[in-house]
N, C-alpha and C positions, 0 to 999 in steps of 0.2 A: 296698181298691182293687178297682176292677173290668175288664177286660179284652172288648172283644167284638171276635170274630172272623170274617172274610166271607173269602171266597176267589174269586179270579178268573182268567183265564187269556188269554193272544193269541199271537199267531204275532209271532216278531223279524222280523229282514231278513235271512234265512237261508235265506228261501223252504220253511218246514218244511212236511210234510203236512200234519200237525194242528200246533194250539199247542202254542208249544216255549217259554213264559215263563208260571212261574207266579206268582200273586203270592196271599199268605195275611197278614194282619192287620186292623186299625183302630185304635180308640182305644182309649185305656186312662185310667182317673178315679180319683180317691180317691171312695168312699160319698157323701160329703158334698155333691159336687158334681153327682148324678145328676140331682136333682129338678132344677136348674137349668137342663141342658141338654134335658132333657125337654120340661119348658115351653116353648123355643124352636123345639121341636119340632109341640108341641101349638095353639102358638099360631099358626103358620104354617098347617098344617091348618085352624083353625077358617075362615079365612079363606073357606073350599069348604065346611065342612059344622058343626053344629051338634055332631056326632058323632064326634069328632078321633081315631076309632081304627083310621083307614084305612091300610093299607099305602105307602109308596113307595121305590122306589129310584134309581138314576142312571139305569138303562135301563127307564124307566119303561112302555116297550111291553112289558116281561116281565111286566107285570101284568095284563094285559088281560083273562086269561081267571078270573082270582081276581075283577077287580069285573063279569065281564058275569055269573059261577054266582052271585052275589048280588044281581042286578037294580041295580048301579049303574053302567050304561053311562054315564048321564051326567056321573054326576058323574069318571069315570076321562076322558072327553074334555074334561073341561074342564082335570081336573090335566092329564095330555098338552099340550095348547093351551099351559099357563103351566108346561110345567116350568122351562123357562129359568128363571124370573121365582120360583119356591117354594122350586128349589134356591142359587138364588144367595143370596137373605133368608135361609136355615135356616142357610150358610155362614159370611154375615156378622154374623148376630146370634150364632152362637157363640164368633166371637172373643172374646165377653169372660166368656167360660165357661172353667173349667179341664179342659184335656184333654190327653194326647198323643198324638200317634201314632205307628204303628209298624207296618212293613211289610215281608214277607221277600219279597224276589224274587231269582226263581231259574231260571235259564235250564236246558234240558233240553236236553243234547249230543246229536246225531245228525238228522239231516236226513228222513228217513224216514219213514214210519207205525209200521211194524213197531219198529223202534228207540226210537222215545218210547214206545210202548206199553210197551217192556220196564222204560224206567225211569220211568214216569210214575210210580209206584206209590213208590218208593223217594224220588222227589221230591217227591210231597204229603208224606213223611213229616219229611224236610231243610228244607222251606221254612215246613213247622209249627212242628219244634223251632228254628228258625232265627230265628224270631219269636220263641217263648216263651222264649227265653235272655232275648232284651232286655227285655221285659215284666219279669220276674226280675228283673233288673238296677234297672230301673226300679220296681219294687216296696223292692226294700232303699236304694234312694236316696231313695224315699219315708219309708224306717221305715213302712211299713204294717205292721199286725198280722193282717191278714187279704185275700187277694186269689181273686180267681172269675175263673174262666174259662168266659165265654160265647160257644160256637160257634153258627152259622148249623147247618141241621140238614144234614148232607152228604148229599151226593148218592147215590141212590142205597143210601141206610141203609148206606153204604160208611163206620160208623166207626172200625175199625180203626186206621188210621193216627196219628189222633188221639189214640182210650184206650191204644194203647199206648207210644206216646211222652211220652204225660202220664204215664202208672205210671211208665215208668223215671226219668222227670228230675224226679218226686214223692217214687218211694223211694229212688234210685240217685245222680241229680245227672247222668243223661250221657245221652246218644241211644241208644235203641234198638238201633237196627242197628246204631253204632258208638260200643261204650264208650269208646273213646280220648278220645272226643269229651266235654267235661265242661264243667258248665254250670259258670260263675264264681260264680255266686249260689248255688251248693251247691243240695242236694237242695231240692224247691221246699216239701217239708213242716216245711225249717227256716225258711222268710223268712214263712210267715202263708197259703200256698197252701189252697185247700181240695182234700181227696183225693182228687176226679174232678175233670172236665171237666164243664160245662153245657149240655145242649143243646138247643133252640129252634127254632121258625121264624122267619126271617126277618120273614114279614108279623108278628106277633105281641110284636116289639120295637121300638120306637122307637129305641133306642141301637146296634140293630144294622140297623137302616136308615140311619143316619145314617152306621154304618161302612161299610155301601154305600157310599153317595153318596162317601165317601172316598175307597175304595180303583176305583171307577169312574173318580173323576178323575184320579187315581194311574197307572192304564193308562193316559190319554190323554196323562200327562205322560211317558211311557215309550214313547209313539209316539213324541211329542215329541221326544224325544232320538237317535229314529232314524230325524227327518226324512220322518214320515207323518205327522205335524198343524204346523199352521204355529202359532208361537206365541201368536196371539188366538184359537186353540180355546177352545173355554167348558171344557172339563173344564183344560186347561190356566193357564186364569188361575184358575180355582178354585185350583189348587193352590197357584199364587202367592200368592194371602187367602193361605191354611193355612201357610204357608211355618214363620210362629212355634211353630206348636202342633207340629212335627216334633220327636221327641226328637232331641239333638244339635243341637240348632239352639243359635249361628248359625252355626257353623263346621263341625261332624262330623256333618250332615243324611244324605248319605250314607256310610253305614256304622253308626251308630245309627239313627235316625229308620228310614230305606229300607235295610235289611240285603241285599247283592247278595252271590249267589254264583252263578259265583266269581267270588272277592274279588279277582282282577286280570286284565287281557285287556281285547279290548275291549268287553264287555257292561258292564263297571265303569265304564269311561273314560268311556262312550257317557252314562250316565244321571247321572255328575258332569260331565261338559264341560254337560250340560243343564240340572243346576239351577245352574249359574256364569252359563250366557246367559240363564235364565229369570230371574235374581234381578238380574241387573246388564247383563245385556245384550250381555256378550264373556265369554271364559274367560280373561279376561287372569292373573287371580288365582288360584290353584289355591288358597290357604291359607283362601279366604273362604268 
């Protein structure tokens, strides 16, 4: 199994200084199924160039200045012009790919500058392991014998947070900062883990573009929930496709699939009353 991971971030409705909502995941595959979603990738591409090993993401203007140092201005205004139209095909042709997904979001207490700052640090590290519990999880309900973890390259050569979180719940089973904390999938070098972490550029993978494009729609569906995009947002019905591929789906979307913490209050409530009226159009059902 393979594992790729993108990270994101926005402000809730707390009126924060900086963003105070983290969000860290994407998909996760068996081996097998790699070249297949590739292709749907590759193929979608070909459609713009002969040469299908172009970057993209959701917020496809972060790319700008990767295709103007290469002399492809045009061809980046033309993907611009039809991103609507590349990401919605790359979405809906994958549904019949096997994938899941899996996203930790993670709200950062304190209203401030100075205050996120103190615990930002401590939250890339919660809303990392936070993910890779379920990935785990999802790896031994696979019976995989072998899974990789591919991160986006972080920011800032800021890896830290990441190799040391992946050592402890590789050779330990628990969180870093907080051994109490113990992965249910036991240490991750008993379920098939390989013993680091992967890391990457984004432009440079196709499967961790594509976990862009995910977790991009992912933040819009988490406006969504807090009544800053109206429900026909394009990142918003993205999500709705994707609805099947969330792990826990059909019932336990949120809390498998979307991992919130914390797990009660109202940043939980906010983004399950959301996928109840995104999926069916009321929250009449809390059990659906």
């Amino acid at each position: 199994m393979q594992w790729y991971g993108d990270n994101s971030e926005l402000n809730g409705i707390w009126d924060a200084d900086l963003p105070d909502i983290l969000l860290f995941g994407g998909i996760a595959l068996r081996k097998d199924a790699v070249p297949q979603l590739q292709q749907v990738i590759i193929r979608n591409k070909k459609r713009y160039s002969d040469h299908p090993y172009f970057p993209i993401k959701y917020n496809f203007r972060g790319l700008e200045t990767w295709y103007k140092q290469r002399g492809l201005s045009i061809l980046y205004k033309q993907l611009l012009h039809d991103s609507r139209t590349w990401r919605q095909k790359i979405v809906d042709e994958s549904l019949e790919c096997e994938y899941k997904i899996i996203i930790s979001c993670v709200n950062i207490f304190g209203q401030t500058a100075d205050r996120i700052r103190q615990s930002k640090e401590m939250a890339v590290r919660f809303c990392f392991s936070n993910a890779l519990m379920r990935v785990a999880l999802l790896a031994s309900e696979y019976n995989t014998s072998t899974c990789d973890v591919i991160l986006d390259w972080p920011e800032g050569n800021m890896h830290a947070p990441y190799t040391d979180e992946y050592r402890s719940a590789y050779v330990l089973g628990c969180c870093e900062l907080f051994p109490e904390i113990r992965y249910f999938a036991g240490p991750l070098k008993e379920v098939g883990f390989s013993e680091s972490p992967f890391f990457t550029r984004m432009e440079d993978s196709s499967l961790l573009q594509f976990s862009d494009l995910v977790v991009g729609a992912t933040r819009e569906f988490i406006d969504f929930c807090f009544n800053k995009k109206p429900i026909n947002a394009f990142g918003v019905q993205l999500i709705k496709s994707l609805v099947p591929k969330f792990r826990g789906y059909p019932h336990r979307i949120i809390g498998r699939g979307i991992s919130v913490a914390p797990p009660n209050g109202t940043f939980r409530d906010s983004l399950f009353q959301g996928m109840l009226k995104l999926r069916y159009g009321s929250n009449i059902d809390k059990n659906k």
